[in-house]
VOVO-67368 format. One record per residue (C-alpha): residue number from 1; residue in three letters; y, x, z. Coordinates in Angstrom, 3 decimals. Layout:
[atom NUM; 'ala'; [Y; X; Z]] ...
***
This chain:
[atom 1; 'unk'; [166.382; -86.452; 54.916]] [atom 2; 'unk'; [164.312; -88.784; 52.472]] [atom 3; 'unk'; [164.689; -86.262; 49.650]] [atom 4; 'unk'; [161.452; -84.385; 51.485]] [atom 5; 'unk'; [159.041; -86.541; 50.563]] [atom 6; 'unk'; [157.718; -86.708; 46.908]] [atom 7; 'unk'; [158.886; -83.168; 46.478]] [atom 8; 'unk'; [157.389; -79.813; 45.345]] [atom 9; 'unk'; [160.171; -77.603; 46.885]] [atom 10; 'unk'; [162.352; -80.266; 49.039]] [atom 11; 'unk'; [165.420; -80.173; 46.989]] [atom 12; 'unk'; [165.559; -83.887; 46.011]] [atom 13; 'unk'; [166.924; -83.227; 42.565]] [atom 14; 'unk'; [165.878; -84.491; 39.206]] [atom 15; 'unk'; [164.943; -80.966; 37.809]] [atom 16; 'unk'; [164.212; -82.362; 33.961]] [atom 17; 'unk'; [168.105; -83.216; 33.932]] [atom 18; 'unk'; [168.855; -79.074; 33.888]] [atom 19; 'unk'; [168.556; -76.891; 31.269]] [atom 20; 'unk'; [165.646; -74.864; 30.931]] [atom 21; 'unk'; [166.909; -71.710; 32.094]] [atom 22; 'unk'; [169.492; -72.478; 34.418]] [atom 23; 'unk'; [166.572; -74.533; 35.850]] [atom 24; 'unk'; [164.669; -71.339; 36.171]] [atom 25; 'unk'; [167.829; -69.228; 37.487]] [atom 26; 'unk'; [168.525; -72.162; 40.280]] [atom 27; 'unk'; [164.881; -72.308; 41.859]] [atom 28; 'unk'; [164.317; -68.941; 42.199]] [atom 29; 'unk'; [167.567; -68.366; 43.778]] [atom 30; 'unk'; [166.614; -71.178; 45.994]] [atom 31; 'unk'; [163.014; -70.293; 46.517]] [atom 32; 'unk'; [163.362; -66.436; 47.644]] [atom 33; 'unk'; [166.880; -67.630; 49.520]] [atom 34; 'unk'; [165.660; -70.142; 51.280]] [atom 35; 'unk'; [162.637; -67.977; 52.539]] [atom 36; 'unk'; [165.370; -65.213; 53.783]] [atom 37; 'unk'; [166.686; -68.030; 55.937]] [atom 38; 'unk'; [163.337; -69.141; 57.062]] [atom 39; 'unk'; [162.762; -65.783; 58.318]] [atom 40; 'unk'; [165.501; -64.372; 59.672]] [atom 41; 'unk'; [167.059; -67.250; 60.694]] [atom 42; 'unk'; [163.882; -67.669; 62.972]] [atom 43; 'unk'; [164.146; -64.332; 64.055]] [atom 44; 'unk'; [167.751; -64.736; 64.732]] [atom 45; 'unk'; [167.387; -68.132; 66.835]] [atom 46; 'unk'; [164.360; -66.534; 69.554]] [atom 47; 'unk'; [166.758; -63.505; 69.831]] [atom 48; 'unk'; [169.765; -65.759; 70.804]] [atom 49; 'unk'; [167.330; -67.592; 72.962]] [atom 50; 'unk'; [166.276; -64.558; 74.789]] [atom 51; 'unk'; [170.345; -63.601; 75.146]] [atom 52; 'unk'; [171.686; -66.716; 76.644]] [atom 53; 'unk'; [168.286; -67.171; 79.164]] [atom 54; 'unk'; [167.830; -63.514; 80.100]] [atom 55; 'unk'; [171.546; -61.981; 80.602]] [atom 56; 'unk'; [174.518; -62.971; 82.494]] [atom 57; 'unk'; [175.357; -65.193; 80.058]] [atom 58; 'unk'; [172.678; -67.638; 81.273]] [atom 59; 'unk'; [175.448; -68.935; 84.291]] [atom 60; 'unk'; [177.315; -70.633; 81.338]] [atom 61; 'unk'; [177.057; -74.020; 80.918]] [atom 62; 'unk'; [177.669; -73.382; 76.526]] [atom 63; 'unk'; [174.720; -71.093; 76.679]] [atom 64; 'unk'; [172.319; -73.985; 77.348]] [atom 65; 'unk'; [173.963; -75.777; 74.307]] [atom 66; 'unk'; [173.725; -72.876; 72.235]] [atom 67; 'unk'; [169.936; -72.229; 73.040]] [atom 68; 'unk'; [169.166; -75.465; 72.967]] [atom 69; 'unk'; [170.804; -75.292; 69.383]] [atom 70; 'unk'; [168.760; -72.546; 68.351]] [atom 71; 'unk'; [165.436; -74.224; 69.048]] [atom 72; 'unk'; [166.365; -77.457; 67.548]] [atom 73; 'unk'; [167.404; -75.209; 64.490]] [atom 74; 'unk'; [164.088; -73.086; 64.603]] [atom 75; 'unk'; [162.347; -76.760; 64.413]] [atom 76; 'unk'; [164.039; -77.517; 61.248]] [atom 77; 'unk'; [163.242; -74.360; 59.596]] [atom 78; 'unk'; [159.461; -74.707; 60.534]] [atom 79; 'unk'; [159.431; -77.718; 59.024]] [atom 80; 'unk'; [161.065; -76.791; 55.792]] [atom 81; 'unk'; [158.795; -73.330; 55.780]] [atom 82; 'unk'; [155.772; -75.762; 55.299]] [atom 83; 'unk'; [157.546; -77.549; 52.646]] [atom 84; 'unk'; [158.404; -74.113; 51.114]] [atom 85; 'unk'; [154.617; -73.482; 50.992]] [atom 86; 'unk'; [154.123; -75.950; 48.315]] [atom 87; 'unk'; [155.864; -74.140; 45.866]] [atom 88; 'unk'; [152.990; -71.013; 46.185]] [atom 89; 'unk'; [150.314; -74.066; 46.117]] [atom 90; 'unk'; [149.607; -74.055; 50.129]] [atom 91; 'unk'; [149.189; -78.224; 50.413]] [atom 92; 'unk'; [150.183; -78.029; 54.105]] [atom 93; 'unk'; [152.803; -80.528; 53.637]] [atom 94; 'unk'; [150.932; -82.724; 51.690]] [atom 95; 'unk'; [148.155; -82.936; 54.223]] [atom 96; 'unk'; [147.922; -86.536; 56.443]] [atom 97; 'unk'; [149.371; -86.619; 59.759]] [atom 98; 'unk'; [151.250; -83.568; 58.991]] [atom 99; 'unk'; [153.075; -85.029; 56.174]] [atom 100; 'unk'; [154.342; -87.477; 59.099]] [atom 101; 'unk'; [155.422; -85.644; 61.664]] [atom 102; 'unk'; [156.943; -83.296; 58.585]] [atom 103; 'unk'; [159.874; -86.061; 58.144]] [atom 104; 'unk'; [159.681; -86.772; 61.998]] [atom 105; 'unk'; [160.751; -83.690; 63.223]] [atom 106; 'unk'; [163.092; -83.118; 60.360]] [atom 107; 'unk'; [165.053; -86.139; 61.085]] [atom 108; 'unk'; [165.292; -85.057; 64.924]] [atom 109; 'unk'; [166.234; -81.508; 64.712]] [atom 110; 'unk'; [168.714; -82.654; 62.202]] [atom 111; 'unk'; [170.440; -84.979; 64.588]] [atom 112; 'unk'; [170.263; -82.699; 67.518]] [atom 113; 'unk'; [171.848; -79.767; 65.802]] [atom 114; 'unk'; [174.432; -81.978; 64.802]] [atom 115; 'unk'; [175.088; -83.395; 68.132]] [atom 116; 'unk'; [174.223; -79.963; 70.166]] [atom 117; 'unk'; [177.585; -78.775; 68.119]] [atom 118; 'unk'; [179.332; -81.760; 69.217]] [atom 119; 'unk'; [178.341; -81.157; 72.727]] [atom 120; 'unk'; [179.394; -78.350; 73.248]] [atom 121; 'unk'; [182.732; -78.956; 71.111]] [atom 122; 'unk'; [183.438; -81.740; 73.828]] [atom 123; 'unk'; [182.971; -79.078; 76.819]] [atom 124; 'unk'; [185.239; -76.502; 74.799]] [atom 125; 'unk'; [187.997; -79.652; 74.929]] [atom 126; 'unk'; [187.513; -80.232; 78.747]] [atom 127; 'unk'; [187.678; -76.722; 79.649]] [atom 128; 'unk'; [190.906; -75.857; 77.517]] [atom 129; 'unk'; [192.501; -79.412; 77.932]] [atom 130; 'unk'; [191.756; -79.407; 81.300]] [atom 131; 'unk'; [191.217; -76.195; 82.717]] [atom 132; 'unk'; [191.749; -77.119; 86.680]] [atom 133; 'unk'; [188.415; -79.649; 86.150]] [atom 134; 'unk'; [186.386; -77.218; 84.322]] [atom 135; 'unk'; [184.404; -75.657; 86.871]] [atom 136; 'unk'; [183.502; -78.966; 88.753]] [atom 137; 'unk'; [183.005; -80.996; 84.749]] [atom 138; 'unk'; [181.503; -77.911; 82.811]] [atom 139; 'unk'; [178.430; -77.186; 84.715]] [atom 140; 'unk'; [174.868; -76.039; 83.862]] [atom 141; 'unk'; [173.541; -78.830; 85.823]] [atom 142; 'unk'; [175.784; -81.360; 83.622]] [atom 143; 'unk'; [174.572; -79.071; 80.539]] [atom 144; 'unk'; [170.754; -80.130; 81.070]] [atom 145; 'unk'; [171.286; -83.524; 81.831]] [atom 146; 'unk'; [173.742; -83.869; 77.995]] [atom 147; 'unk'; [170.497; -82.146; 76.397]] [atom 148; 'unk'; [167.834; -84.000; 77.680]] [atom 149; 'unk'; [169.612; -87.025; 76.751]] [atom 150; 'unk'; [169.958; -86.796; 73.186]] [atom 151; 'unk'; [166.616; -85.151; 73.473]] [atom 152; 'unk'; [165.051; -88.577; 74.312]] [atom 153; 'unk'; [167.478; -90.682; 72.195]] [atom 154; 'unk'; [166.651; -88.851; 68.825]] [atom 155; 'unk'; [163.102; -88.953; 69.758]] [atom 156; 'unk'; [162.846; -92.766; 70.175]] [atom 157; 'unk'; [165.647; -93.010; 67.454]] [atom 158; 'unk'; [163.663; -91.801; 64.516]] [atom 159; 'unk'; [159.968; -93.095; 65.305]] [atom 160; 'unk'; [160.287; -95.462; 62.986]] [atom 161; 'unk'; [159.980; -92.326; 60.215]] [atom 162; 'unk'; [156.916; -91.791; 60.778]] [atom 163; 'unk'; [155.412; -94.842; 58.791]] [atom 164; 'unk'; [157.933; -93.822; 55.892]] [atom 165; 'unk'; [155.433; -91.516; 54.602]] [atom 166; 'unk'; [151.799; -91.635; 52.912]] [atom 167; 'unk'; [149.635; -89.195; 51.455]] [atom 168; 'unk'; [148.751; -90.420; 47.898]] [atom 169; 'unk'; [146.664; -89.088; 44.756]] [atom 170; 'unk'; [148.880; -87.508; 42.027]] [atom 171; 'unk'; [147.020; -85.603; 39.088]] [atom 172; 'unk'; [144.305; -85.375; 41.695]] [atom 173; 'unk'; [146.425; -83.599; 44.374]] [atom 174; 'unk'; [147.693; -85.608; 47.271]] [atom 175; 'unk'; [150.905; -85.364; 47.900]] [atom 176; 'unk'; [153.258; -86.832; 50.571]] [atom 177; 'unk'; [154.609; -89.816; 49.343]] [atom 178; 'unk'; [157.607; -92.780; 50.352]] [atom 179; 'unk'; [155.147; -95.615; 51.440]] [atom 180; 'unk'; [156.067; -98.884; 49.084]] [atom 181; 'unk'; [155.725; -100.911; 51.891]] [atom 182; 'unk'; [158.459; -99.465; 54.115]] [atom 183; 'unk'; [161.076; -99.171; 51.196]] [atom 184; 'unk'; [163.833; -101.115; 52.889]] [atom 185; 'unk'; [163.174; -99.443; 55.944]] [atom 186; 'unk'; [163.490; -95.940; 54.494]] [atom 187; 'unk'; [166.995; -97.220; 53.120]] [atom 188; 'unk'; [167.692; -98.236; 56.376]] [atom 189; 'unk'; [166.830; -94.799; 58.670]] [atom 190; 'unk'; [168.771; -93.367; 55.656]] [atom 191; 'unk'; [172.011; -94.955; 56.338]] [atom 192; 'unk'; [171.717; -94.812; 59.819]] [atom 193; 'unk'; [171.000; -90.987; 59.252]] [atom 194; 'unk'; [174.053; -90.363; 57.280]] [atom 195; 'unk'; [176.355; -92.036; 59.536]] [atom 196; 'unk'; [174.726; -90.340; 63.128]] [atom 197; 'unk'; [174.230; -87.135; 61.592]] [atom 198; 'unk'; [177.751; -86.661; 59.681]] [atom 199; 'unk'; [179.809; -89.565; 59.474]] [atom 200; 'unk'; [180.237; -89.338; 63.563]] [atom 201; 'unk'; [179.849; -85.874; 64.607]] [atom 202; 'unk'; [182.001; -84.783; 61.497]] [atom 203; 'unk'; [185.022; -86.777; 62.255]] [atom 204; 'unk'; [184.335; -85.954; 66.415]] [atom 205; 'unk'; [184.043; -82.370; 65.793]] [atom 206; 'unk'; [186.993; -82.016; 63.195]] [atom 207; 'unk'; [189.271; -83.885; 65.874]] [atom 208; 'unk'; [188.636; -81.910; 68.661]] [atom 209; 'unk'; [188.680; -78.609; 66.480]] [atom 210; 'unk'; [191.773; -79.340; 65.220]] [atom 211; 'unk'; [193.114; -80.246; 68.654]] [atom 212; 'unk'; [191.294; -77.281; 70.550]] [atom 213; 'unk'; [192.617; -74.630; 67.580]] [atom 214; 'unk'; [196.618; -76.091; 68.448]] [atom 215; 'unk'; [195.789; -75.546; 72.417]] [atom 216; 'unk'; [194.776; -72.147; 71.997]] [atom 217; 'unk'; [197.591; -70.976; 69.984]] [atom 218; 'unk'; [199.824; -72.414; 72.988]] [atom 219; 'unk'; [197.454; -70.710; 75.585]] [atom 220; 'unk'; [197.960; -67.932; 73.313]] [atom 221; 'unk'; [201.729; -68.193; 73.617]] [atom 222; 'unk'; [202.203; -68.636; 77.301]] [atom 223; 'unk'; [199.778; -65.766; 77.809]] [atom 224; 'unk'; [201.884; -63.660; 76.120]] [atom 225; 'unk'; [204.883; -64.638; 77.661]] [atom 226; 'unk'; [203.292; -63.594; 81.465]] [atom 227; 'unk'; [202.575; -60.527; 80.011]] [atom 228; 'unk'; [205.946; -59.543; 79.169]] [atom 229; 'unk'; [207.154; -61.045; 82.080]] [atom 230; 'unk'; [205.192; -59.178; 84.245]] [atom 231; 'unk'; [205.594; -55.717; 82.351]] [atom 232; 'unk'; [209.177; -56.321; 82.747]] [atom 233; 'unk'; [209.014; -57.356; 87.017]] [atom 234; 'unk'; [206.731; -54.782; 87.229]] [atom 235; 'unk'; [209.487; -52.465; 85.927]] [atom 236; 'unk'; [212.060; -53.652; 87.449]] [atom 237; 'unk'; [210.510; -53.787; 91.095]] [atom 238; 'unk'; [207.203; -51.295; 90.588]] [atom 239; 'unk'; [205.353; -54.646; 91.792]] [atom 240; 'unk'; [202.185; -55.554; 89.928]] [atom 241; 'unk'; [201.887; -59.570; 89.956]] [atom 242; 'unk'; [198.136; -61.269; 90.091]] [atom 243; 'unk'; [196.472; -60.961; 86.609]] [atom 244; 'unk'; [193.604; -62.831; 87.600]] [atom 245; 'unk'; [194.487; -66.251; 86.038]] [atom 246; 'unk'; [195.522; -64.382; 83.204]] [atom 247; 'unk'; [192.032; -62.805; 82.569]] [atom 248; 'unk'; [190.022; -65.790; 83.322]] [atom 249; 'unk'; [192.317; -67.423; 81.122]] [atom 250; 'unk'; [191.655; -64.322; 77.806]] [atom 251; 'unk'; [187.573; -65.023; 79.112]] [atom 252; 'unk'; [187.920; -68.535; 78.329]] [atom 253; 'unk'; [189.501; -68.603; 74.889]] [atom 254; 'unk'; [186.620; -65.414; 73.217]] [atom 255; 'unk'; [184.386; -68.160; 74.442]] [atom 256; 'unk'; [186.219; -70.876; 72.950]] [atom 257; 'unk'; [186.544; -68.988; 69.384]] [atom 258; 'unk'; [183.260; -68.359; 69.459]] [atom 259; 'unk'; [182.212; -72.247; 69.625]] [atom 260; 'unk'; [185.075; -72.947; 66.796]] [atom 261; 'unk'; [183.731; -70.783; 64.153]] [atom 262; 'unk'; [180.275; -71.819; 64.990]] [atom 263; 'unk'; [181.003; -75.518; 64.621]] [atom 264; 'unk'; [183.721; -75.418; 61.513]] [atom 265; 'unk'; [180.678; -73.632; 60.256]] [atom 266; 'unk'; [178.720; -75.931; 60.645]] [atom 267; 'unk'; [181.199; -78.806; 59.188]] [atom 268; 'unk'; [181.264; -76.495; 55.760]] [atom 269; 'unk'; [177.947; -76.394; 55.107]] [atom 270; 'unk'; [176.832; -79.159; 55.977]] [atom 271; 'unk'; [179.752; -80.751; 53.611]] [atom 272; 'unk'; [178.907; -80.260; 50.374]] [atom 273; 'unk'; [175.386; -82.090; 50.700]] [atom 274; 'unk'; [176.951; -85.294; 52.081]] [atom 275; 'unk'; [179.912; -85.447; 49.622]] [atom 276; 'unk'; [176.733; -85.544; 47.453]] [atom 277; 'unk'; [174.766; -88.013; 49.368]] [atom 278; 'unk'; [178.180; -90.413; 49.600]] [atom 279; 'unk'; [178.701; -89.779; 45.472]] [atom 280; 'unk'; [174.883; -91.231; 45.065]] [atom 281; 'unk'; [176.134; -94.357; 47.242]] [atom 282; 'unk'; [179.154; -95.210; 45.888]] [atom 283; 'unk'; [178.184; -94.792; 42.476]] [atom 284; 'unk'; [174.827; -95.722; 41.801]] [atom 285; 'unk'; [172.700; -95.607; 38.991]] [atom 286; 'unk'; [174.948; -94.548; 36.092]] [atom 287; 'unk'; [174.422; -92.851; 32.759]] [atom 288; 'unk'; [172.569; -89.519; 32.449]] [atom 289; 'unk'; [175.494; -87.717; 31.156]] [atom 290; 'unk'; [177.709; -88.569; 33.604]] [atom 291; 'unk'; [175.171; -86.847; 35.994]] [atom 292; 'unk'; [174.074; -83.830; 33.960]] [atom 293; 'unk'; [175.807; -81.210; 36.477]] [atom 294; 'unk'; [174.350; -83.275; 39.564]] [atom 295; 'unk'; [170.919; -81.532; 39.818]] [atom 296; 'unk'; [172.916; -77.894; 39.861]] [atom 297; 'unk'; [175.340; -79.216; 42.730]] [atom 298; 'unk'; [172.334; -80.688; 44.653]] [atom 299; 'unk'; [170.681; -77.297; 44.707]] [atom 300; 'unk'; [173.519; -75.619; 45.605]] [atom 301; 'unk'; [174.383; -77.997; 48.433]] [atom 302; 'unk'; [170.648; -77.584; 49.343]] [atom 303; 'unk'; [171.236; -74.045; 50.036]] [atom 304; 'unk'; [174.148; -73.854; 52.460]] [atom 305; 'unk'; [172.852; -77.012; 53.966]] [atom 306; 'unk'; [169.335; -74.911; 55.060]] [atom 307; 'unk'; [171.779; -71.994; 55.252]] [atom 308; 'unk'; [173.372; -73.839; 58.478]] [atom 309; 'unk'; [169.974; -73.320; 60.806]] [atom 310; 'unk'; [169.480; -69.891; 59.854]] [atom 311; 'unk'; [173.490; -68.457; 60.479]] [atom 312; 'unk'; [174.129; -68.953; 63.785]] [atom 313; 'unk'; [173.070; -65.290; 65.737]] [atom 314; 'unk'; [175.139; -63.984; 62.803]] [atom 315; 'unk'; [177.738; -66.076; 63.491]] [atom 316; 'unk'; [177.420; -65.324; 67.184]] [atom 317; 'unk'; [177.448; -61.299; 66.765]] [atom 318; 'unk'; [180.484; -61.614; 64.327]] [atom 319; 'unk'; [182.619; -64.082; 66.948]] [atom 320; 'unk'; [181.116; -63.467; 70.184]] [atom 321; 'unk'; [182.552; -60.323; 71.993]] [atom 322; 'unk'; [180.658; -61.762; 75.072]] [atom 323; 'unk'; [177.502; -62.222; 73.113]] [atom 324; 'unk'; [177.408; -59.121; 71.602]] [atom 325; 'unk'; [177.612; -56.957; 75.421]] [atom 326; 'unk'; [175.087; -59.195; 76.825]] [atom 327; 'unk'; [173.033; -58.015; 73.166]] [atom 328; 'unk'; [173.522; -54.448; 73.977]] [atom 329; 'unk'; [172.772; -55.099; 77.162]] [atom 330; 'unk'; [169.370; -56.824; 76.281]] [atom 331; 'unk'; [168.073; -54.197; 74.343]] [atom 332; 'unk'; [168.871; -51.197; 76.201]] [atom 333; 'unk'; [167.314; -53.149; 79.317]] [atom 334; 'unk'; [163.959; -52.850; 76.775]] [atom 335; 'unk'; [164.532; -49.316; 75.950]] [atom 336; 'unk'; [165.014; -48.263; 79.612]] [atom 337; 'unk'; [161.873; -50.082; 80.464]] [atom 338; 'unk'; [160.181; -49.048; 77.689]] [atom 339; 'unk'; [160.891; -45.310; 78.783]] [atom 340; 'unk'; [159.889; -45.916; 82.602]] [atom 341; 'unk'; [156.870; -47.393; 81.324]] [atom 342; 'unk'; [156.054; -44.384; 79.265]] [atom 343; 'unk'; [157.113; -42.279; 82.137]] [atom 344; 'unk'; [155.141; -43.962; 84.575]] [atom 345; 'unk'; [152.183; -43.659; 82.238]] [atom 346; 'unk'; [152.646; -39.578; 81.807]] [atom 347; 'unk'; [153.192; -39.406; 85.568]] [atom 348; 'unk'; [149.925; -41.094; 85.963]] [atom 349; 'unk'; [147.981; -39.368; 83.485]] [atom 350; 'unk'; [149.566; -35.993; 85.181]] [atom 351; 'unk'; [148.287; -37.267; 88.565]] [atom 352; 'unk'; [144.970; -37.791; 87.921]] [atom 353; 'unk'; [144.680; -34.354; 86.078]] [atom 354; 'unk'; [145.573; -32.773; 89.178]] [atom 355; 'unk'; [143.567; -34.839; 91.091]] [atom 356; 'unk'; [140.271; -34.363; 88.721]] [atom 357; 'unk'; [140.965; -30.589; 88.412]] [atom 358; 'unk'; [141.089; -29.791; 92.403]] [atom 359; 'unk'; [138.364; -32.150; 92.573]] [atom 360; 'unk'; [136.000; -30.259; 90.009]] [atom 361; 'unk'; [137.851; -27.008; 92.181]] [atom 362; 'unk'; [136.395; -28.360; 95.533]] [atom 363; 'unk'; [132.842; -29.367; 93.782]] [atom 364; 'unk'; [131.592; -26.132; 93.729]] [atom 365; 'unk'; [128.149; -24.369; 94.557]] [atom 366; 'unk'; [127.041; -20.596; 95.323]] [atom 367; 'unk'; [124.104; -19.908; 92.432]] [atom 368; 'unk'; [122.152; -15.956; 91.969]] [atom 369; 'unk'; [125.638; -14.853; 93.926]] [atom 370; 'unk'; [127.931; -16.341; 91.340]] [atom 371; 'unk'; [130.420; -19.951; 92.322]] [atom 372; 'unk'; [129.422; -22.459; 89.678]] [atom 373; 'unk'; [130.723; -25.930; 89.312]] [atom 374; 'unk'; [128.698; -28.790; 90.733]] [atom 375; 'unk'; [127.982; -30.257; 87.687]] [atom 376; 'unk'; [126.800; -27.009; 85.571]] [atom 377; 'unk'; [124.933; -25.940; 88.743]] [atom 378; 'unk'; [123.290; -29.556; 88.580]] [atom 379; 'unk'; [122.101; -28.839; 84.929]] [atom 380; 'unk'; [121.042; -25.628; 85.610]] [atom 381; 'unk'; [118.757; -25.882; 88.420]] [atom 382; 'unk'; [116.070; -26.837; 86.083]] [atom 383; 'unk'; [116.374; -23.973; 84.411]] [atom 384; 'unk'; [115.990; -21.733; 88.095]] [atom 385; 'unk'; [112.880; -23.000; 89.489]] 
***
């Protein structure tokens, strides 16, 4: 996360190593890209928000990891939106004390989206390993207390961040600088980074995809099975056996898809930028042609890494079957009340109509012989005397 500071567009590469106009190709792509994500992956985020808090989905335990996902997400992408901004000349990035909490709150969204999707990958393994303890282990209760938790550990993990950064004087422009003082810390927070925020949760949530994809295909397997069993009792004795287990069971595994695409996902895009980040490690400071393509791949890994904050109510839509109803449901709940709100606003309107027009009706005076309305009688009477 140390390739934000010192940056004009927070890409971390060493742009004078790429030709001219593959140089220009790659940042616009980037730049116009990355503000598509920004945006609609923002919009996205609130929406799924809204879903999992507002329909029936919010009696799910993985719907407080998901939301919780999608704000820690929507965190990262307003902090890279004001490090977009620097690339149209808004200094908001480069301005003290928000230059700080800039890196701050990328470091801790980073580590809770990364550990949100291995929370929830853990429930998915409890509630298909062990289905019998799943509604006593995979509660909404036990949900909030997971979240909070890494909540407060990431931030009292990364305070130390906060001093990484400086504003300095560059060509007469500040700009948000590594502080020479805190080098060897900033070396430090970054290995401690790489190894919380993808060494662990890659090899945690690789394992228990990998074991979670095998367990469905069995569940997969025996469900099938009980359904030609029971087509075949059924026509043998015109009995109908209890399909209740059986539906639970089909409930259970949309769910758990759902939660494996999102977090394999979230493993491939996240990838590419670490295989990077391990190459610079490893290798070191080497010759300029051996890293001539390096700049390119950096940009490139740049881009599906933002990507990952920005994809998910796609993701969800695409995966979800469950999430998609409670969707539909959502907005035609607006529409309806959006209609009885109009309709309660015409009824009104009608209302008082009546109510004004047998009123002026009632308010009525005799004048020469003739009934006049109160108020014309009112402005005639000067006119009579």
């Amino acid at each position: 996360m140390l390739e934000n500071i010192n940056i004009s567009f927070g890409n971390g590469t060493n742009d004078t190593d790429i030709d001219p106009g593959w140089r220009y190709v790659v940042e616009g792509i980037e730049l116009y890209y990355t503000f598509i994500v920004i945006a609609l992956g923002t919009v996205g985020n609130c929406i799924s928000v809204l879903v999992f808090f507002t329909t029936k989905l919010k009696k799910l335990s993985s719907s407080f990891y998901l939301a919780a996902l999608a704000v820690s997400d929507t965190g990262f992408l307003i902090s890279l939106f004001a490090t977009w901004l620097n690339s149209f000349g808004v200094s908001l990035f480069n301005t003290s004390g928000l230059c700080e909490m800039n890196i701050y709150l990328t470091f801790v969204c980073s580590f809770l989206s990364a550990w949100f999707v291995v929370a929830f990958t853990v429930e998915r393994f409890i509630a298909v390993r062990y289905p019998l303890r799943r509604p006593s282990m995979c509660t909404v209760a036990r949900a909030k207390i997971v979240l909070a938790s890494l909540t407060v550990l990431a931030l009292i993990l990364y305070v130390p961040s906060i001093w990484l950064a400086q504003i300095k004087t560059h060509d007469d422009k500040p700009i948000c600088d590594l502080n020479p003082q805190y080098t060897e810390l900033a070396l430090v927070i970054n290995h401690v980074d790489f190894v919380v925020t993808f060494i662990l949760p890659f090899f945690m949530i690789a394992t228990l995809n990998a074991w979670i994809s095998l367990m469905v295909w069995q569940l997969a397997r025996i469900r099938r099975g009980l359904t030609l069993t029971s087509t075949h009792i059924r026509r043998d004795s015109n009995c109908r056996l209890p399909q209740h287990s059986v539906r639970s069971s089909g409930s259970q595994t949309k769910v758990t898809k759902m939660l494996l695409v999102v977090s394999t996902v979230f493993l491939c895009l996240n990838l590419p930028s670490y295989v990077l980040r391990v190459r610079l490690y490893v290798q070191g400071s080497e010759s300029k042609s051996q890293q001539e393509n390096l700049p390119i791949l950096q940009h490139v890994a740049h881009v599906l890494f933002n990507s990952n904050f920005g994809i998910n109510f796609v993701l969800y839509c695409v995966s979800g079957q469950n999430f998609r109803r409670a969707f539909c449901s959502l907005c035609c709940s607006c529409t309806r009340l959006r209609r009885r709100t109009d309709s309660s606003q015409v009824t009104v309107v009608s209302e008082y109509m009546r109510s004004t027009g047998s009123l002026a009706h009632r308010r009525t005076v005799t004048l020469n012989g003739f009934q006049v309305p109160w108020k014309e009688a009112h402005e005639m009477l000067p006119l009579t005397k």
